[in-house]
N, C-alpha and C positions, 0 to 999 in steps of 0.2 A: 349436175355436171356442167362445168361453165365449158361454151364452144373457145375454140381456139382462133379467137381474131386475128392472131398474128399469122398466124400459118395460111389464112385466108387472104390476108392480105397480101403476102407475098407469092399466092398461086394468083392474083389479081397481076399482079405487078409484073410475075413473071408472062403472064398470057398461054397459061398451062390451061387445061382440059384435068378433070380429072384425074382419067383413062389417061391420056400421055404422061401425067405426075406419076403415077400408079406404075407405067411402063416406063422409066427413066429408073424408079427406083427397083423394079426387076432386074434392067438390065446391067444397074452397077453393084446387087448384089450375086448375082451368076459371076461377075468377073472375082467376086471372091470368096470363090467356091460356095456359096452358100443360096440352091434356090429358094424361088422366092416366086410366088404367085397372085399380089395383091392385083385388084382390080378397082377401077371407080368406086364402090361402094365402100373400100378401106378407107381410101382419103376421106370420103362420107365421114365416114366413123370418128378419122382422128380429129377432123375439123369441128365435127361438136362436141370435142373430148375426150375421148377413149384413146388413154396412153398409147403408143405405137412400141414395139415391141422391139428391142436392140437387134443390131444396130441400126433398123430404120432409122431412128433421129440423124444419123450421120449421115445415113445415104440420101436423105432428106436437103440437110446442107449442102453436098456436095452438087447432089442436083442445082439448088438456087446456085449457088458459088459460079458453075461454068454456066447459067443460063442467065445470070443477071449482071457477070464481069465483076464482082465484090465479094466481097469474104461475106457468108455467113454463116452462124454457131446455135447452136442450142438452143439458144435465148431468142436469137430472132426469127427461130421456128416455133418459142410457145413449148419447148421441149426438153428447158433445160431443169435437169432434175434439184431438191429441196439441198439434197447435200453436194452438188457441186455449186449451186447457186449461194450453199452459206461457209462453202471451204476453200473462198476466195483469202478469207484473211488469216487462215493456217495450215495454210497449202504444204508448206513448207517445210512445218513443226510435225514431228519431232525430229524427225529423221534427216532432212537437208540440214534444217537449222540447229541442229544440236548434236545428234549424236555426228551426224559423217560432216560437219563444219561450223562456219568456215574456218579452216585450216588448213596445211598445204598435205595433201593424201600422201600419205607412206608410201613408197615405191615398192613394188614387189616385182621378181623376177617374172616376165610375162609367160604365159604358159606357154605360147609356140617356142617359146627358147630353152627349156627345160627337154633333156640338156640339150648345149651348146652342140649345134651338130652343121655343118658344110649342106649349102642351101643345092637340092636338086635341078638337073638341068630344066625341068618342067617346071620347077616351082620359081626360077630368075624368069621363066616365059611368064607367066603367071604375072611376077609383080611387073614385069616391063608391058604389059598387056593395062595393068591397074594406073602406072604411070601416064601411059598414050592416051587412056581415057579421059582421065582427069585432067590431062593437060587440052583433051579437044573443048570438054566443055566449059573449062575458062575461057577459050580460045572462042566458040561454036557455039557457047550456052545448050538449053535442049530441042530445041526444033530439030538442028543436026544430028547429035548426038545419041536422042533417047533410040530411032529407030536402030541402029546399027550396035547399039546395047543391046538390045532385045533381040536381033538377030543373031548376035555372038553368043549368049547364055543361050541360046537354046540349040547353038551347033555347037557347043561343049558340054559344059557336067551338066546343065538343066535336059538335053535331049529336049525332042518333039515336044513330048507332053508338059513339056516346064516345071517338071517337077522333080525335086531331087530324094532320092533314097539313099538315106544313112549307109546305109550296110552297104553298099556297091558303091561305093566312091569313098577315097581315101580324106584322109583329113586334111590334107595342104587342097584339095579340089574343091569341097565345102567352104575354106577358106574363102578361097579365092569365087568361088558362087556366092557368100556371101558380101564379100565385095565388090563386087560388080554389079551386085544389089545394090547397094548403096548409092555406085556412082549413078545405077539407073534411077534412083529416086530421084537425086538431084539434078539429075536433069527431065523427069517429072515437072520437078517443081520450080524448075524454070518454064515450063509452060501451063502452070499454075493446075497441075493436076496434084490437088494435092492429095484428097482420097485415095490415087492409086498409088501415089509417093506410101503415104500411110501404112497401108496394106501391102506393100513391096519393102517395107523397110520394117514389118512384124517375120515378118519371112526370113531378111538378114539377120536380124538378132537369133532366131531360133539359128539356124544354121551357125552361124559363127560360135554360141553357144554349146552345138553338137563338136566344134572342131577344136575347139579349145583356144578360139581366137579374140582373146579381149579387146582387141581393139578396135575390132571389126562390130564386134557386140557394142561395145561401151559409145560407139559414133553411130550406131543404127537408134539405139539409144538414146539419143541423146539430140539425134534428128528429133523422134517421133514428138522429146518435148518439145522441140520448137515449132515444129507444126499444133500440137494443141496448143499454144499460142496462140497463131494466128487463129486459128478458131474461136478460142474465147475458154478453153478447158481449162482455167487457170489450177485445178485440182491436179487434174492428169498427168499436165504438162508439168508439174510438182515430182509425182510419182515418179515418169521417166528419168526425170534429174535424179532424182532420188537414187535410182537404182544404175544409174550410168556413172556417177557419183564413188560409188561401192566398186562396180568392175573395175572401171579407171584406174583404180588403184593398182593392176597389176601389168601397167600401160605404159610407156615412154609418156616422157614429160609434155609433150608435145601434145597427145592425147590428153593428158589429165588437164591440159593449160585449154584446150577445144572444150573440155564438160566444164569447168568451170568456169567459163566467159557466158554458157547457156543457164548454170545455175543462179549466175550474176543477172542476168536479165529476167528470169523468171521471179528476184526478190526485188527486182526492180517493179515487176506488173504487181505482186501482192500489195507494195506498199513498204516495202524492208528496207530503207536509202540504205541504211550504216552495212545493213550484210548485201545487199548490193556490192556496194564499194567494196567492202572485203574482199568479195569472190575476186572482185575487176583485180585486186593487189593482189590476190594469190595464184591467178593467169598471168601476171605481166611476172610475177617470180618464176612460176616454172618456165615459161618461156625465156627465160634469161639462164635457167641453169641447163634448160636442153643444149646437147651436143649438137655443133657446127655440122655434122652431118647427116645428110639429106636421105630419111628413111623413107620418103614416100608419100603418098595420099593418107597412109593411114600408120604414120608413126611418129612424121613431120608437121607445126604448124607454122605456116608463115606468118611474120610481123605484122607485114602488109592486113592479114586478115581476121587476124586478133584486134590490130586496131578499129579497124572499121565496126566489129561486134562491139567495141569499147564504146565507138562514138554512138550507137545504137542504143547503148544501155543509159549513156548519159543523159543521152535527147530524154528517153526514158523518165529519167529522174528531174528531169528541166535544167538540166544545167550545158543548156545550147554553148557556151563557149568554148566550155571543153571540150564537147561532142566536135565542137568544128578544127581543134586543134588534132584532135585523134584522125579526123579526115584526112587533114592536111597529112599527117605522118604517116597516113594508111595511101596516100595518094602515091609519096615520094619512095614509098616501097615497092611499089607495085612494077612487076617486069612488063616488058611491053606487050607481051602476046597474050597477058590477062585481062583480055578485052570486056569479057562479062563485067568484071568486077570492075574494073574500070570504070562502065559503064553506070552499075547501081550507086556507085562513089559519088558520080556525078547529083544521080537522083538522091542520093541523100544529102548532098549540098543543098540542091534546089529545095529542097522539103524545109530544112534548117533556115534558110533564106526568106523562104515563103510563111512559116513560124514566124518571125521576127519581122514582118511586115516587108520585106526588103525586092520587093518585086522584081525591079531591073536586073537584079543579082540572081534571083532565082530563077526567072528567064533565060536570061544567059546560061546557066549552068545546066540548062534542060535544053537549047540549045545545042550544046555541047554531048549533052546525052542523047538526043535523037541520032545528031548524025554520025555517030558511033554505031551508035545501035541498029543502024540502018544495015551495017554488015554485019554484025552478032545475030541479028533475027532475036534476041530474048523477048520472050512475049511478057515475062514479068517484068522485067523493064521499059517494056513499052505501055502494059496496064496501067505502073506508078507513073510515067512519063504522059499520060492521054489525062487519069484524076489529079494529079498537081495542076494541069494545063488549064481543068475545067475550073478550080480553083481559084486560078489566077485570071481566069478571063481572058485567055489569050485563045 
């Protein structure tokens, strides 16, 4: 059995104790729902080899991730498994890339419209509740945001115990608990919580799922691939696409144009340029035939923010010019009180800037993003704004 250097190295790095590694990873499996009793003598264990048992490796990650301020996956715990580690280069296949695209998905009547019925006075509170959210944490990112999320689900359908039962709560309540799930991930992971984003957004899709809410499912979805992403899950983050890809389809265009900009960037990390590009031209289609009116967080996508995923995928692919032309268009869409994004707009100039050697330019542009960010509070834009910084030597 070979010990596991990496995982070592990184309890070095981190200035972990065992027993504290041991007790970190307790305490983030209890928050999802699942005890867990490891002690010093585990970490022992996994450090000279002996596999750790699902989902330690993640709560493993997640520990380094908020203790060291940088993303880490699998791989740089020593724990990334034979078949995720060789199903980087057909992630994709069969099922993104062949059977469900790229091609622009069939529209089907959404289930919550089936049939066509006059929206309850509790269920317009509902969406104007979904609307006020979304629009704080563009506004607010999630410092603000996440607490008063999480205080309102749990004085509505979640109750005390945060937990929702099918059979006592109707289906526009589940709905609406599942999205507001969602909105609380995202502002999670604007304070780069993303394990509990994760596991708060396996919650929404089951619920959305129970209500008959694709769209609610198909963007909890479609989340979770882009956080295996950022982790390094390039299999996983396949799958979600995969299967958000399929609901989407019974979704406003708006929706299916949101899954396939994420399925565009996940064949951008395999190594896919041409189905890459496809996805990109099959989001800028459906967003061009969605209707002029304004359904919401979760039926609406704006230009502004499809672009910015665009210039994201391109950087992706190396093709910085275009990536910076997609900014530029994603800048001049942007309203004013979308401060967050605003904000990341910036920091992804400066990133593009700093790629291309362009120092002065990408100073400036992080500049720009600090003192924005100074009244947004986003902590993920302030994490990319401190590593671009150390970067540049500023």
């Amino acid at each position: 059995m070979r010990h596991n250097e990496s995982l070592k190295a990184l309890i070095d790095e981190a200035d972990l104790t065992y027993e504290a590694l041991a007790r970190r990873v307790n305490v983030l499996g209890r928050a999802q729902g699942r005890p867990m009793t490891y002690d010093r003598t585990s970490i022992a264990h996994w450090v000279r080899g002996t596999r750790a048992r699902e989902p330690v490796p993640d709560l493993l990650c997640e520990v380094f991730t908020r203790r060291l301020g940088r993303t880490v996956d699998r791989r740089d715990v020593g724990m990334d498994s034979a078949a995720r580690a060789s199903g980087r280069g057909r992630a994709m296949a069969p099922g993104v890339a062949s059977a469900t695209g790229p091609r622009v998905p069939e529209q089907r009547t959404p289930a919550l419209a089936r049939p066509a019925t006059a929206m309850s006075a509790r269920e317009i509170a509902f969406a104007c509740a979904e609307r006020f959210f979304a629009l704080q944490g563009d506004t607010l990112g999630g410092r603000s945001t996440r607490p008063v999320l999480s205080a309102y689900l749990r004085g509505t359908v979640l109750g005390a115990t945060g937990v929702v039962r099918p059979s006592s709560v109707s289906a526009p309540e589940l709905a609406h608990a599942a999205r507001t799930l969602v909105l609380l991930a995202r502002a999670c992971t604007d304070m780069r919580r993303f394990f509990e984003a994760q596991h708060i957004l396996e919650r929404a899709a089951v619920l959305a799922a129970r209500a008959g809410d694709d769209a609610a499912e198909a963007i909890a979805l479609r989340l979770q691939g882009e956080y295996a992403l950022t982790r390094g899950l390039t299999a996983l983050a396949a799958t979600h696409v995969q299967h958000a890809l399929q609901v989407s389809r019974r979704t406003p265009a708006g929706v299916r144009a949101y899954v396939a900009v994420q399925a565009a960037e996940t064949s951008a990390v395999i190594g896919d340029e041409s189905q890459a590009m496809d996805w990109l031209d099959i989001a800028l289609r459906l967003l061009a035939a969605a209707p002029d009116e304004n359904l919401g967080p979760f039926g609406s996508y704006r230009p502004a923010a499809l672009h910015f995923r665009r210039a994201c995928v391109l950087r992706r692919l190396g093709r910085h010019d275009a990536a910076r032309t997609a900014l530029q268009i994603s800048m001049e869409e942007r309203a004013a009180h979308e401060e967050r994004p605003i904000v990341l707009t910036w920091v992804a100039r400066a990133r593009l800037h700093a790629e291309a050697g362009q120092r002065t330019e990408a100073l400036d542009a992080l500049l720009r993003a600090r003192h924005l960010n100074a009244q947004v509070g986003s902590q993920e834009a302030a994490w990319s704004i401190a590593r671009l910084e150390t970067l540049l030597g500023s």
